[in-house]
Backbone bond lengths (Angstrom), bond angles and torsions (degrees), N, CA, C in turn:
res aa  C-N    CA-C-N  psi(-1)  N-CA   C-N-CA  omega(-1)  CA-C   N-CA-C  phi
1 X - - - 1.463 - - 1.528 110.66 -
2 X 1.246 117.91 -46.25 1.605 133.06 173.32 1.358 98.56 -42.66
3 X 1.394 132.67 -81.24 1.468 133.11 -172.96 1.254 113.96 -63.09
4 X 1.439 141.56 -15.81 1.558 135.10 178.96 1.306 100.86 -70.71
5 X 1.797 118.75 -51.29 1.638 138.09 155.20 1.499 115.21 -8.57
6 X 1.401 88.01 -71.02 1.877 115.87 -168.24 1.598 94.96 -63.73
7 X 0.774 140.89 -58.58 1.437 146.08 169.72 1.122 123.11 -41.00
8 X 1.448 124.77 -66.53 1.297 147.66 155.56 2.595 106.15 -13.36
9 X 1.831 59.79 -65.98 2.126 81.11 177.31 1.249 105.27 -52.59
10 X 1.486 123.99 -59.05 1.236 132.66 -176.52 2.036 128.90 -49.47
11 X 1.271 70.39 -49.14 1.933 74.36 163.90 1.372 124.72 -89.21
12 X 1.240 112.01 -11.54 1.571 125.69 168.88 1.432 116.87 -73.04
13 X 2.065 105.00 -47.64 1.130 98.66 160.40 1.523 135.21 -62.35
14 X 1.883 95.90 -42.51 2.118 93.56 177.30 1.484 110.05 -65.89
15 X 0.965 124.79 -26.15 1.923 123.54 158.69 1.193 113.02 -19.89
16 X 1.904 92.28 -88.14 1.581 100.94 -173.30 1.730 126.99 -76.90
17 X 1.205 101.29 7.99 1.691 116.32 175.09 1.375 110.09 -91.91
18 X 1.564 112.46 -26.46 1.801 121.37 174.12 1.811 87.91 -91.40
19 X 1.477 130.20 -37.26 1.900 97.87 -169.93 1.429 98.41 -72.97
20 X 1.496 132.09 -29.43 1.748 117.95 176.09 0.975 117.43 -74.31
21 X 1.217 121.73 -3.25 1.705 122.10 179.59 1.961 93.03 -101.10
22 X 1.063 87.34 -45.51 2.004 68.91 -176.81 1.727 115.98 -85.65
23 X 1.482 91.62 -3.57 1.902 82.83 154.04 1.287 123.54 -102.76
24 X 1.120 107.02 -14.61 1.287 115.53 157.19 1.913 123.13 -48.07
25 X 1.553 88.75 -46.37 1.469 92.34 -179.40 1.308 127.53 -91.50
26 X 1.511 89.81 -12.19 1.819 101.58 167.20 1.564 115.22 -76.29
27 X 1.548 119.96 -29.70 1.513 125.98 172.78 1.253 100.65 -61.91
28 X 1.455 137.37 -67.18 1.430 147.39 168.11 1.097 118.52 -22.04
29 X 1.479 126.68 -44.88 1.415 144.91 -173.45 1.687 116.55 -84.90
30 X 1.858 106.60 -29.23 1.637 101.69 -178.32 1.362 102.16 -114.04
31 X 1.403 109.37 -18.15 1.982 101.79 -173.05 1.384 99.66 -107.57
32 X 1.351 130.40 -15.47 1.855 122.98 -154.17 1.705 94.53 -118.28
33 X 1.325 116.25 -22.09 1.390 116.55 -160.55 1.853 90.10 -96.35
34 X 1.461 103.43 165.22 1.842 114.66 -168.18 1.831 103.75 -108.80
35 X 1.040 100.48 63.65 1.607 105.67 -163.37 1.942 98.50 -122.74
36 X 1.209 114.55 170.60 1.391 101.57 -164.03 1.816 92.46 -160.88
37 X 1.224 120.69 151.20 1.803 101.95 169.19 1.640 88.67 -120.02
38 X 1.569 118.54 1.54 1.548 96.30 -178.17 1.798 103.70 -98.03
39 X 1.743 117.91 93.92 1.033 102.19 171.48 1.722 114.78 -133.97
40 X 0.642 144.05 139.79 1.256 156.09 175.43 1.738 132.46 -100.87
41 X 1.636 98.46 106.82 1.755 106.53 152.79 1.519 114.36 -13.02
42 X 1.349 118.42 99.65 1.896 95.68 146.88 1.172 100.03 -131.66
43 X 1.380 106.10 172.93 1.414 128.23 174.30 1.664 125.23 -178.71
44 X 1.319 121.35 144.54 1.409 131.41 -162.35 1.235 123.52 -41.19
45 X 1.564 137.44 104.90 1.470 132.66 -167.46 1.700 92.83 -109.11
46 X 1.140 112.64 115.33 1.170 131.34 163.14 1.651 105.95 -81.24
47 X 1.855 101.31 130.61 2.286 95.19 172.88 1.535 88.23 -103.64
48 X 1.403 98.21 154.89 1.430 106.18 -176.76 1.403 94.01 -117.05
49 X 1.382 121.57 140.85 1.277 113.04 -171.01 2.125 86.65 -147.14
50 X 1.337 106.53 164.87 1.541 112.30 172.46 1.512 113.91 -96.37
51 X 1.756 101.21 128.21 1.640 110.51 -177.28 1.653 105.17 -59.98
52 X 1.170 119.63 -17.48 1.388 121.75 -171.81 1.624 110.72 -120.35
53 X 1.129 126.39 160.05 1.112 130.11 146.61 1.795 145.49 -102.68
54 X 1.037 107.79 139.82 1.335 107.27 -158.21 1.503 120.92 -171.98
55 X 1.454 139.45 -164.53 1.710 139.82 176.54 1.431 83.09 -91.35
56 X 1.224 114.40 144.68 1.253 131.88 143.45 1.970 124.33 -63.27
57 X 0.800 117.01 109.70 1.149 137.50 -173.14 1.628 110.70 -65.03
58 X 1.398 102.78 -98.61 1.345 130.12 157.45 1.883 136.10 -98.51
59 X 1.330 86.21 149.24 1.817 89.06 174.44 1.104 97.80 -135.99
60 X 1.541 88.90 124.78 1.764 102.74 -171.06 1.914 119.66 -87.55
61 X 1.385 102.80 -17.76 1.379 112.91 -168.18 1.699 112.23 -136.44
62 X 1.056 116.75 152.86 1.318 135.19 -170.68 1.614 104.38 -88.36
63 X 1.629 109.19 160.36 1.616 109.64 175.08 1.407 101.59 -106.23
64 X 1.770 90.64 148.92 1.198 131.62 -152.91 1.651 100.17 53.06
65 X 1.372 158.08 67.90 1.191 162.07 160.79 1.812 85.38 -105.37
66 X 1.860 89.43 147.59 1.299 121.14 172.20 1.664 124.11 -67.06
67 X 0.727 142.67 81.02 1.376 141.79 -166.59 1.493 127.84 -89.91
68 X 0.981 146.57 172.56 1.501 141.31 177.87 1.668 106.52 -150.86
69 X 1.204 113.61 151.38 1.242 135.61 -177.73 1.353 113.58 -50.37
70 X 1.764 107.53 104.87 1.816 89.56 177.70 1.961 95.84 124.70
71 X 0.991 94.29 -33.31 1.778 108.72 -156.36 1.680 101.17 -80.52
72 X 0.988 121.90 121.71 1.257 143.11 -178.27 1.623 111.86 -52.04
73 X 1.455 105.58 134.22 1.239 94.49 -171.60 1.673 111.04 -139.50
74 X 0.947 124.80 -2.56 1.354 152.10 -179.33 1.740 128.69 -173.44
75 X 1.111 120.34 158.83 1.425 127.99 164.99 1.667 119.37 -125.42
76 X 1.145 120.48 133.44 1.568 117.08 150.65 1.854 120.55 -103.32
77 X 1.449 99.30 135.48 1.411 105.02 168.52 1.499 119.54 4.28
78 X 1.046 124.52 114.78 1.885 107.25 175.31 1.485 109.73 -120.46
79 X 1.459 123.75 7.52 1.183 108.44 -163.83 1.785 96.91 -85.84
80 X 1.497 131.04 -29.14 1.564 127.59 159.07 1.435 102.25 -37.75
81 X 1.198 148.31 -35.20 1.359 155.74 -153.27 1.840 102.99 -100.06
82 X 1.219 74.43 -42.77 1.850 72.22 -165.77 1.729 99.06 -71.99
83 X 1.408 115.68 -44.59 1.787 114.72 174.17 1.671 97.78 -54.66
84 X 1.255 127.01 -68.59 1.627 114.63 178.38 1.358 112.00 -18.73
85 X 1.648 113.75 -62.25 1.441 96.90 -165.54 1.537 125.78 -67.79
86 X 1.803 105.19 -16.36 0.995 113.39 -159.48 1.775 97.84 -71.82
87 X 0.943 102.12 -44.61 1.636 113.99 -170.24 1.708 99.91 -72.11
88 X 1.168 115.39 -6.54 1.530 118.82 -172.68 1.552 111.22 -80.77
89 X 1.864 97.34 -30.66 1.347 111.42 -163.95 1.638 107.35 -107.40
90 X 1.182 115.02 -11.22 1.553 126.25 168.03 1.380 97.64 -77.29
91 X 1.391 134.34 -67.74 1.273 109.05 162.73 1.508 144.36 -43.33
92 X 0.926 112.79 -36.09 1.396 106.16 177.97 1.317 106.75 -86.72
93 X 1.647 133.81 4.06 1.324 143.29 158.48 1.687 102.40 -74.15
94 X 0.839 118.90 -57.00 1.782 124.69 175.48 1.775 120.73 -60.76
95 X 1.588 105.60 -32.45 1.171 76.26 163.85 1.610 121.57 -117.03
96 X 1.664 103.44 15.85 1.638 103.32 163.03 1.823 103.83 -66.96
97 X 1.445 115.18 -27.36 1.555 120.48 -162.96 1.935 81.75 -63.27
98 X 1.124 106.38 -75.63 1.981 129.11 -167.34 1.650 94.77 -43.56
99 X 1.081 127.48 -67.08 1.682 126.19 -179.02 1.536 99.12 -58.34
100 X 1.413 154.88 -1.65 1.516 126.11 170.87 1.266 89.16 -123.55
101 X 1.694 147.86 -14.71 1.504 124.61 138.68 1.539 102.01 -45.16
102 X 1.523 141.04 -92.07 1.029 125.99 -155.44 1.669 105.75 -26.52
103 X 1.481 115.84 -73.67 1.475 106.27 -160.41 1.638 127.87 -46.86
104 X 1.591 91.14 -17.29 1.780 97.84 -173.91 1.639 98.47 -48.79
105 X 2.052 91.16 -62.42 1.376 117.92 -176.09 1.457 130.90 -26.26
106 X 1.735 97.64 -44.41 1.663 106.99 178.53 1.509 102.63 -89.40
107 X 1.064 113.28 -35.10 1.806 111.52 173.96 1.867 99.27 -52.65
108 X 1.006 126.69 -82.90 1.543 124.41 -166.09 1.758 107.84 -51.31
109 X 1.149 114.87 -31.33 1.705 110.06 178.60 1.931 90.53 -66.87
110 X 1.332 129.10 -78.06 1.104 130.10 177.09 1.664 111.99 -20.16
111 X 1.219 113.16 -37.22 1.568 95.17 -171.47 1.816 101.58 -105.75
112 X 1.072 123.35 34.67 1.687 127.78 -172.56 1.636 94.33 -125.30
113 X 1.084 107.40 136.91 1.487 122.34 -157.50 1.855 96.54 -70.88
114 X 1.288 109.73 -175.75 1.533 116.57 -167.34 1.653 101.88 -84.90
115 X 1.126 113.11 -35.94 1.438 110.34 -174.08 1.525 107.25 -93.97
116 X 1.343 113.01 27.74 1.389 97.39 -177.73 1.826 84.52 -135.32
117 X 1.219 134.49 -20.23 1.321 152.66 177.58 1.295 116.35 -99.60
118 X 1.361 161.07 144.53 1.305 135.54 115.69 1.594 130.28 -71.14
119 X 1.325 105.86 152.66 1.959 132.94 -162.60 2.364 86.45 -50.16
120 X 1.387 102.40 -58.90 2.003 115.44 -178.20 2.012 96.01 -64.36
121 X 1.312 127.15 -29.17 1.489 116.52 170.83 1.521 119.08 -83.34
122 X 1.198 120.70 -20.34 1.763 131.69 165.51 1.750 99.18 -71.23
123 X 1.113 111.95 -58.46 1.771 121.91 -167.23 1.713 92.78 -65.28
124 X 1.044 142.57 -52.29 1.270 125.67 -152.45 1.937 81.50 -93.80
125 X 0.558 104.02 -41.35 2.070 95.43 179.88 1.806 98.72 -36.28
126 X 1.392 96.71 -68.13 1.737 102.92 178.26 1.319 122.29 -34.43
127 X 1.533 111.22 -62.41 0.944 122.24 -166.13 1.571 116.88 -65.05
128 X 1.128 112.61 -16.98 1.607 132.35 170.23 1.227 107.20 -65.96
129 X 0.829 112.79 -67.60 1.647 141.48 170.85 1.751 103.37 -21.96
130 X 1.944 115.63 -82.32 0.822 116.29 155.30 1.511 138.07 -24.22
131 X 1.146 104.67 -48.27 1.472 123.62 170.52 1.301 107.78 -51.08
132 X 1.409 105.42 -72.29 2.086 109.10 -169.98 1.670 96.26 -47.34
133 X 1.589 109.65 -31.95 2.006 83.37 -162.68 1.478 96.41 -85.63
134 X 1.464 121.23 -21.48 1.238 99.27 -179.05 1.775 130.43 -67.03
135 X 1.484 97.42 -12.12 1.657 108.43 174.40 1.618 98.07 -86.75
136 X 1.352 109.71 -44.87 1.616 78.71 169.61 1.320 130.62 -51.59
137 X 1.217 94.34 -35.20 1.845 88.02 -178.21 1.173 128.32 -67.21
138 X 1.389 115.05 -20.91 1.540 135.92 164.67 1.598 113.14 -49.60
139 X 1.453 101.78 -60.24 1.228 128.89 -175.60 1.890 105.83 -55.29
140 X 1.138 114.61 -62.95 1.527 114.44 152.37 1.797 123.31 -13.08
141 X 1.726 89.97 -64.75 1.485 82.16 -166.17 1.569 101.06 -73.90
142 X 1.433 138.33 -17.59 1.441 139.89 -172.60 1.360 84.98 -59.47
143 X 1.229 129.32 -102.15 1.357 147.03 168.32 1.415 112.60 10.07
144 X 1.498 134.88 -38.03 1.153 140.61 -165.48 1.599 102.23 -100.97
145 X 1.737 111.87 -40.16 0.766 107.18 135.59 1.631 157.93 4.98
146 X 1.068 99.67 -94.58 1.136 125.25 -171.05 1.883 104.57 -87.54
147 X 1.302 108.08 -29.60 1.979 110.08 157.80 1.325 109.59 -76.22
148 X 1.378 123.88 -5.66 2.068 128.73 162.63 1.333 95.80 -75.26
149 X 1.356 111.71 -72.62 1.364 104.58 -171.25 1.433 120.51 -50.83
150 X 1.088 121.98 -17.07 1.683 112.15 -166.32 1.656 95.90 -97.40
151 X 1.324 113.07 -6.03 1.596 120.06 -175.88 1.600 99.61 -74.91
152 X 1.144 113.78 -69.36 1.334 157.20 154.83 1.688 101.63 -23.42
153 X 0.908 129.37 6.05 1.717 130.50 155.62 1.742 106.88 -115.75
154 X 1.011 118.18 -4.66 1.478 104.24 131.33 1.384 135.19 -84.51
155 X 1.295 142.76 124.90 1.517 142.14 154.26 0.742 110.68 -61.88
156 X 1.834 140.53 140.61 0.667 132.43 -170.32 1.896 98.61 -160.13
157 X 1.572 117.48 144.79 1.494 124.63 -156.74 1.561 91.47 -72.13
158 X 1.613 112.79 147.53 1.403 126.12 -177.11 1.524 107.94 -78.39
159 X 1.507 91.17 -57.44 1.746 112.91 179.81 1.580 118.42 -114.47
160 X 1.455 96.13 -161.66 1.817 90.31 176.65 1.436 84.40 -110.96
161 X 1.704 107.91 132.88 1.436 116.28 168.15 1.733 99.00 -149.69
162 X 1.709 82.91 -136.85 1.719 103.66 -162.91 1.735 99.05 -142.77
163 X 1.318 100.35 106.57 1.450 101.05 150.85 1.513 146.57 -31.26
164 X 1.288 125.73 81.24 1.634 137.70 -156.57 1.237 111.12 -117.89
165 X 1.676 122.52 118.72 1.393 109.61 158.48 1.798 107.81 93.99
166 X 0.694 105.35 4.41 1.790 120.16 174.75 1.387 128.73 -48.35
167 X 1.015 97.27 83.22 1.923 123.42 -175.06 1.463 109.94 -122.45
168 X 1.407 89.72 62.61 1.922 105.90 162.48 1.549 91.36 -139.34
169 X 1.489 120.81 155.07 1.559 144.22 168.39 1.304 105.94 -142.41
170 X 1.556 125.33 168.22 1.403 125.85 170.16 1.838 102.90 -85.26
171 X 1.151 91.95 108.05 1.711 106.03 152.71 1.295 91.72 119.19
172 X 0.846 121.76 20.04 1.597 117.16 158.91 1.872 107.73 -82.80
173 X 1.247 127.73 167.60 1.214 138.62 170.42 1.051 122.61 -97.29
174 X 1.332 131.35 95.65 1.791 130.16 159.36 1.726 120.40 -58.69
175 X 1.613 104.26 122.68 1.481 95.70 174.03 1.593 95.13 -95.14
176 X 0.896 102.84 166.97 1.581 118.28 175.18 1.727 110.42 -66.64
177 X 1.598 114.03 124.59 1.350 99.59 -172.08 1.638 119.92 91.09
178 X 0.920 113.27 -30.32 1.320 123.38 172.91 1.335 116.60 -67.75
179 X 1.680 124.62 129.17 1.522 99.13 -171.38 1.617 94.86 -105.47
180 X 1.521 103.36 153.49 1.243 114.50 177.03 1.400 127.22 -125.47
181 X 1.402 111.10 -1.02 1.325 119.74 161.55 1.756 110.81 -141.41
182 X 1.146 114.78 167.49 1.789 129.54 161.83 1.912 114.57 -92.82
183 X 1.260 99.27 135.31 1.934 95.61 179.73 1.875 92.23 -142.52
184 X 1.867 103.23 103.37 1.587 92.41 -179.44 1.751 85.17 -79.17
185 X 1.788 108.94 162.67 1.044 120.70 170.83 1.231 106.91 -96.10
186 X 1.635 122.48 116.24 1.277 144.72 169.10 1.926 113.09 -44.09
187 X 1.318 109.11 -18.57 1.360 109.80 -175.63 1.626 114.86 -97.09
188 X 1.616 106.52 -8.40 1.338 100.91 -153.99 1.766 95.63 -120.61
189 X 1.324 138.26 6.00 1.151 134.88 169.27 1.961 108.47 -31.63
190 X 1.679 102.63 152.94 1.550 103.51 176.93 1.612 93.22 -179.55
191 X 1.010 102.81 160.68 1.675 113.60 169.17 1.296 129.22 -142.48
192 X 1.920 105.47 146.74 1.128 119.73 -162.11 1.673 105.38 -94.56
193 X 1.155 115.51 132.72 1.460 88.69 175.73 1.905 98.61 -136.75
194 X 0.765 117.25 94.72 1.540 130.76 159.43 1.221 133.12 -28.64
195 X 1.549 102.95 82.09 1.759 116.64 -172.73 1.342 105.31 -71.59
196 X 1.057 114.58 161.70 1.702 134.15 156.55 2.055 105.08 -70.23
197 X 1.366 110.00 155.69 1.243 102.37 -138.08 2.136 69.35 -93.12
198 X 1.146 125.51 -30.65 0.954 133.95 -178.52 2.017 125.91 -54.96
199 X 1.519 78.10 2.07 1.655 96.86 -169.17 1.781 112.70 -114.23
200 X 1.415 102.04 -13.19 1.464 117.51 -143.74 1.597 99.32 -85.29
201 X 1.509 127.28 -7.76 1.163 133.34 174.24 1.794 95.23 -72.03
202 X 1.093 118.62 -64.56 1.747 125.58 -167.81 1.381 84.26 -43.23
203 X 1.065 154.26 -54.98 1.345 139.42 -114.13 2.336 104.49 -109.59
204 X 0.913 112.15 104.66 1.356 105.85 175.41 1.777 116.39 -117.78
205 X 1.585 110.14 150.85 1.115 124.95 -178.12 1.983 102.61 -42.03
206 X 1.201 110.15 140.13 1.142 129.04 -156.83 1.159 146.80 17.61
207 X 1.492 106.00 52.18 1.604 138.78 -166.12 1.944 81.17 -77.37
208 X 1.609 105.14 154.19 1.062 118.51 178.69 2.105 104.30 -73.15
209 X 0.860 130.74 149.91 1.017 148.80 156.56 1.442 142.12 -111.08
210 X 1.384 120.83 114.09 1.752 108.72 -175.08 1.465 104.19 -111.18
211 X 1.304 122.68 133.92 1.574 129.84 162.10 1.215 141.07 -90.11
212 X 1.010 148.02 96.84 1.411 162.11 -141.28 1.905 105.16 -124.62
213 X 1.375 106.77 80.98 0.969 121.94 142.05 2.071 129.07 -27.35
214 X 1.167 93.16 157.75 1.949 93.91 -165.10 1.846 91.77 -87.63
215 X 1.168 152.54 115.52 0.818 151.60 125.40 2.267 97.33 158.44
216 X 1.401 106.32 -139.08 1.514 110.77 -170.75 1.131 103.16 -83.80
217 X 1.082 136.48 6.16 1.440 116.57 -161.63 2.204 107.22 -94.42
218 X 1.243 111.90 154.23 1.461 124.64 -138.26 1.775 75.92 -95.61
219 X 1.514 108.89 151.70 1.414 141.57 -165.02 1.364 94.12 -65.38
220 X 1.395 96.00 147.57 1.438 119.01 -165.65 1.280 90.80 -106.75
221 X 1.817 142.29 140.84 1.385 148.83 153.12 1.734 134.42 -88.21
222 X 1.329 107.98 110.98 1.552 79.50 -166.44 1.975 80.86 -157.27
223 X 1.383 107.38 -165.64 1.569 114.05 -169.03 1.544 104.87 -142.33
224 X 1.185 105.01 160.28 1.409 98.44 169.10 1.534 123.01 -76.47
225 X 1.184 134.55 149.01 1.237 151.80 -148.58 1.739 111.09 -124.49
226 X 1.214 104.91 -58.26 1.262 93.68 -168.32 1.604 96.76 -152.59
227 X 1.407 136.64 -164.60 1.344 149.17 174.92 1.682 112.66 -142.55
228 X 1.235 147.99 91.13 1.572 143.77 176.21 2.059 77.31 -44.14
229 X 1.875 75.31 149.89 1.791 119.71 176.39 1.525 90.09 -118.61
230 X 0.771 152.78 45.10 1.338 141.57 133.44 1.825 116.43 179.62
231 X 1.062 92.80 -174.14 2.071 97.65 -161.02 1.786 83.43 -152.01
232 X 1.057 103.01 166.28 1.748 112.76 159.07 1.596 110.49 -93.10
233 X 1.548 89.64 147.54 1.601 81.89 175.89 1.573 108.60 -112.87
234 X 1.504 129.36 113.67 1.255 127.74 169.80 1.492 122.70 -47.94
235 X 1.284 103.44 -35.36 1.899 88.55 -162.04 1.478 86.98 -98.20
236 X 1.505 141.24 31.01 1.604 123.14 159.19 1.145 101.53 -141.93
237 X 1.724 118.17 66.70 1.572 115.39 179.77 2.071 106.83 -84.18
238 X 1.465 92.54 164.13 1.614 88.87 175.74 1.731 103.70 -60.77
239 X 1.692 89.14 168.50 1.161 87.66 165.07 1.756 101.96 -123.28
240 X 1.844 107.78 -177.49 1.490 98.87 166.87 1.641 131.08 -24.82
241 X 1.441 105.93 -71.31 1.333 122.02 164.16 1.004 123.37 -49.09
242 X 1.491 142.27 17.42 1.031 130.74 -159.09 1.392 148.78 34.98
243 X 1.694 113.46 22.52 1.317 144.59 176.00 1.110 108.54 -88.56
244 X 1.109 102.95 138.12 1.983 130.92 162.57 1.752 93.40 -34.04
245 X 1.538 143.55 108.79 1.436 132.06 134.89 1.341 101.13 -70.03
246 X 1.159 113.64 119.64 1.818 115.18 153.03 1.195 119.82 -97.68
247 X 1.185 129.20 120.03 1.476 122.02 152.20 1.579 132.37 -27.16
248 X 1.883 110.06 98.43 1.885 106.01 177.87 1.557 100.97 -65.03
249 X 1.151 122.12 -27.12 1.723 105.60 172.23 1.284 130.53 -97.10
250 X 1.758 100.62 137.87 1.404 101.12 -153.17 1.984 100.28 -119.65
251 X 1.362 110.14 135.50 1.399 95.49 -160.26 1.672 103.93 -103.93
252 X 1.220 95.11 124.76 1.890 102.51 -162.59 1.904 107.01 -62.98
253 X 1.189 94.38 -13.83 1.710 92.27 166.57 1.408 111.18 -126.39
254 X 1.873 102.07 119.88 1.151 105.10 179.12 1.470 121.97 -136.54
255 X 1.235 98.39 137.18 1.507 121.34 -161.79 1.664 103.92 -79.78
256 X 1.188 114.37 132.73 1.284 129.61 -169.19 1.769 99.99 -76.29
257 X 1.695 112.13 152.05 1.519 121.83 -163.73 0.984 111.01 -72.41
258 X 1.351 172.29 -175.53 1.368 169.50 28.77 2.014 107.88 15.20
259 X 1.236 100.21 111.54 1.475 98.64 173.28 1.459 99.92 -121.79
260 X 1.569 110.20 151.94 1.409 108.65 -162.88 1.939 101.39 -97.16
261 X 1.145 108.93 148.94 1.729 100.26 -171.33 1.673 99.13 -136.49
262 X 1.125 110.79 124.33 1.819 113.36 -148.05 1.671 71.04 -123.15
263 X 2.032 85.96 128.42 1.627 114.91 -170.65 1.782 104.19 -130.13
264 X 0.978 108.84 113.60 1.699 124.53 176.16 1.470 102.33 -56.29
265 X 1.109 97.17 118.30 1.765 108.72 151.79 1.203 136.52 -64.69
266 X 1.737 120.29 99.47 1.857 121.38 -162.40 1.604 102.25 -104.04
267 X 1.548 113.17 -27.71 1.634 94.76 177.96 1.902 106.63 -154.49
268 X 1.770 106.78 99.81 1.302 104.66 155.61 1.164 131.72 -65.46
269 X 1.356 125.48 111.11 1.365 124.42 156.22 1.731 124.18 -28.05
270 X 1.272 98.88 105.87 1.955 96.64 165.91 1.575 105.43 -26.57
271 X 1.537 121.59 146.53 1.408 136.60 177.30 1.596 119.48 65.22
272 X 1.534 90.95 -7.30 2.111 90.12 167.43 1.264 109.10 -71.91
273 X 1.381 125.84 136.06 1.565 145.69 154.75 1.121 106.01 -108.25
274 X 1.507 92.12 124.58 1.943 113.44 -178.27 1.523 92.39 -101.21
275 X 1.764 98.75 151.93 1.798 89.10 154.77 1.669 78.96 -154.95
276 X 1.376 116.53 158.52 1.112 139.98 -147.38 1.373 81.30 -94.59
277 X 1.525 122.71 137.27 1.646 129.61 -173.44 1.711 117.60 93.28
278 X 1.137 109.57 -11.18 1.317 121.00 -169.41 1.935 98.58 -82.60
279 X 1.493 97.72 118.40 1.718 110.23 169.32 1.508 117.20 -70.53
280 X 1.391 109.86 151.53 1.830 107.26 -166.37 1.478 77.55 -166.88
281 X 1.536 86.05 164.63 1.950 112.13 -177.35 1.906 88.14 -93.69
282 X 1.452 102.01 146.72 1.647 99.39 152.86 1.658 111.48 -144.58
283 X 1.476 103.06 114.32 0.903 115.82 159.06 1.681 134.99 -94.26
284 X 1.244 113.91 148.23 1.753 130.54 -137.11 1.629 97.80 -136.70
285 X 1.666 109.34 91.02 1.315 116.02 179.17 1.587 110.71 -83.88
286 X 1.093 110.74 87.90 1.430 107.05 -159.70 2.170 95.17 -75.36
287 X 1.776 86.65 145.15 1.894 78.84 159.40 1.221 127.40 -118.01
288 X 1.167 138.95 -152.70 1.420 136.16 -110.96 1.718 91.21 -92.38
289 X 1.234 109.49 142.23 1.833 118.60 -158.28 2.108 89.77 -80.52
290 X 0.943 64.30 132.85 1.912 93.83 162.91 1.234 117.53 -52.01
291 X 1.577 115.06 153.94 1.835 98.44 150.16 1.309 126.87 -99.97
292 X 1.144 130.44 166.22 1.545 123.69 -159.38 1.434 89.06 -81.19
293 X 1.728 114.16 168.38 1.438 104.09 179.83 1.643 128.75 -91.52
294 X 1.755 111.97 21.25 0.992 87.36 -153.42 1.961 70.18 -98.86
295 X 1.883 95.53 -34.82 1.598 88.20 -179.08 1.550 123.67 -56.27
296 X 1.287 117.99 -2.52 1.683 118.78 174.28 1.678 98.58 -99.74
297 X 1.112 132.55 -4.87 1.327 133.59 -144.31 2.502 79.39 -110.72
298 X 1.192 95.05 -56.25 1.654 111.67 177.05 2.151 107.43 -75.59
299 X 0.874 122.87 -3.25 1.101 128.74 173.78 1.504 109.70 -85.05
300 X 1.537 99.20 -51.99 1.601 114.54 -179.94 1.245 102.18 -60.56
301 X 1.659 136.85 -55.60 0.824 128.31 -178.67 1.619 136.17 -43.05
302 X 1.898 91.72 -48.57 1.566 92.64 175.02 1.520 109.45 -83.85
303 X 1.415 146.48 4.47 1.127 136.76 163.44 2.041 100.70 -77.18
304 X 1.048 127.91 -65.47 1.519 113.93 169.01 2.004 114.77 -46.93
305 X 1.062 119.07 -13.38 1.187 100.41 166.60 1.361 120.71 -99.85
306 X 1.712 113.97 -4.41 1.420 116.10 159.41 1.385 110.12 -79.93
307 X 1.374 124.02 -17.87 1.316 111.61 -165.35 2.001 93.28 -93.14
308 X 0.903 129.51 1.55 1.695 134.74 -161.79 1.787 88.32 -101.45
């Protein structure tokens, strides 16, 4: 009976010595460990908007369609563009004609003797002269001009992305500047994942990182990147006057900050689809802890006083 007892105790005790050890390791794992489930997909959304204005013509590509750098994606009207240039280049035909009369003009005064010319009828010949080429040159840049603009009624993709958000049709009107579609850049995906401010010591610049997406799909690889220097602070917004409002109420339970910690992407898994907004776990394998600087700062010291 004694030893069934003793036994009895014994597994009762390794029981409850494994549930404090595995809550133990579960506290370790959700409050001590640098892991987060609020993290978020981002990546670069370029608006595409038309340098010109005009009817929309054509739409060359579909929303959300795959696109590549270079690849046509709309048109505006060009034939307003195409008369610009035309009249761009008739001018600067008229006054290349007027600027090489002038030069004839100042060339033949220049070679006619003094008493048959005056010194103020040579100078104002020149100066004409100067003049006509300087409108040509004007005329040049119109002209170049105006062959930008007629370039420039095609749209055309910046980067290689994805068609998003596509609110252009034919016969609608593009103003210039106006954006009329979304293009995320396929090269520039990354994620933010929003630590507790209480965590942010574990966490150092290019600590390994794994991403865990919301459903089956296989871990995402990447490192930490960077740390945000600031957050907004709600309870000390300006006021009119430009004074500190502080909040007189103070809330006796308080929830630690969320700072956002933006982690580079080093290896997608074949068959992952990212889309910018998409929630994921990020966990932050941090390595081996540092020494603080004052204890590396007193280390140094007593190694030069062993060496003295």
């Amino acid at each position: 009976m004694k030893l069934r007892a003793v036994i009895r105790f014994a597994c009762t005790f390794a029981i409850f010595a494994m549930a404090i050890l595995l809550c133990r390791t579960l506290w370790d794992r959700y409050m001590n460990s640098p892991w987060t489930r609020d993290g978020r997909i981002r990546a670069d959304v370029v608006n595409i908007s038309a340098d010109v204005s005009g009817i929309v013509r054509r739409v060359a590509v579909r929303d959300n369609q795959t696109v590549r750098c270079g690849e046509l994606l709309f048109t505006v009207d060009a034939d307003r563009y195409r008369l610009a240039l035309a009249k761009a280049e008739a001018r600067l035909a008229a006054l290349r004609a007027a600027s090489a009369m002038r030069e004839r003009e100042s060339l033949r005064r220049a070679e006619l003797e003094l008493g048959v010319v005056s010194v103020e009828s040579r100078e104002n010949a020149r100066a004409l002269a100067d003049e006509a080429r300087a409108q040509c040159d004007e005329a040049k840049v119109a002209v170049d001009t105006a062959r930008l603009d007629l370039r420039r009624t095609e749209v055309r993709a910046p980067v290689d992305g994805y068609v998003t958000n596509l609110n252009v049709h034919p016969g609608d009107y593009a103003n210039a500047g106006q954006a009329k579609l979304a293009m995320i850049d396929r090269n520039s995906y990354w994620v933010y994942g929003y630590f507790e401010e209480t965590k942010l010591h574990l966490i150092r610049l290019g600590d390994p990182v794994e991403i865990r997406l919301l459903g089956s799909a296989p871990a995402i690889l990447g490192h930490v990147e960077s740390l945000a220097r600031g957050i907004a602070d709600h309870d000390n917004p300006t006021s009119r006057e430009l004074l500190s409002d502080v909040n007189p109420v103070f809330n006796w339970v308080r929830l630690a900050q969320r700072v956002p910690v933006r982690v580079k992407l080093d290896r997608v898994p074949a068959g992952v689809q990212l889309a910018a907004g998409m929630t994921c776990t990020v966990i932050v394998h941090p390595g081996p802890p540092r020494r603080a600087p004052l204890a590396a700062h007193a280390a140094v010291l007593d190694d030069e006083r062993n060496v003295l």
